[in-house]
N, C-alpha and C positions, 0 to 999 in steps of 0.2 A: 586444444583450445586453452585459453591460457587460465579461464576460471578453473578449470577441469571437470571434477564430479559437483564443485559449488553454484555452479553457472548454469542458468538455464537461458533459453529459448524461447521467443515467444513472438506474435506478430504484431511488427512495429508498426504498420500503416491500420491494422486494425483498431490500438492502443490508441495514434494520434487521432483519428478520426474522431473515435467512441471521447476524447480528451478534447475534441474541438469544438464536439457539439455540448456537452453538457457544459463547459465555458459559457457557450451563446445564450441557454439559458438558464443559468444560473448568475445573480449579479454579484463577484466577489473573490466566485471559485480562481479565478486568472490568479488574485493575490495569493491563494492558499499554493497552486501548483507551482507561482513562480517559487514560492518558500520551500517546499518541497522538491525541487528539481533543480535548485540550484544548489552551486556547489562549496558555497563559503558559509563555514562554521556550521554545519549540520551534516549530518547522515541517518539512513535507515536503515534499521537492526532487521532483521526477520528472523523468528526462533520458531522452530516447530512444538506444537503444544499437543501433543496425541489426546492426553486425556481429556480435552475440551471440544474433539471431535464429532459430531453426531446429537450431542444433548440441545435440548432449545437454545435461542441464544442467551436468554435471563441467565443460564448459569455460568456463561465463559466472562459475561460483562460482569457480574458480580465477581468471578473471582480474578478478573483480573484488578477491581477496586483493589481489596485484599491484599495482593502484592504490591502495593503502592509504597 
C-alpha cells in the first residue's frame, strides 16, 4: 500500500452517507466540508495525543487551549 504503516482503512460509503445526511440537516455544514475536503491551500494534520486518552473531555479541550 503506498501509505504503508501511515494509511489506514475505513468505510467510504459509510463516511459519505453518515456526510450526506448531517449536510441535510445542518444549514452551513456543505460550506465547512467543502473547506475541509478540498484540496487548495489547506491540509489536515492528525498527531496522536496518549495522554489525553480516557480523561473527561474538559481536560484535552483545556489543554489543548494551552498549546495555542
Amino acid at each position: 500500500m503506498i501509505g504503508g504503516d501511515e494509511a489506514q482503512v475505513f468505510a467510504v460509503d459509510n463516511l459519505v452517507s453518515r456526510l450526506i445526511a448531517q449536510t441535510c440537516r445542518q444549514s452551513g455544514l456543505s460550506v465547512v466540508y467543502g473547506e475541509l475536503f478540498s484540496f487548495e491551500g489547506a491540509a489536515i494534520y492528525f498527531q496522536e495525543e496518549p495522554d489525553l486518552w480516557g480523561p473527561p473531555m474538559a481536560r484535552p479541550c483545556s489543554a489543548s487551549r494551552t498549546r495555542r
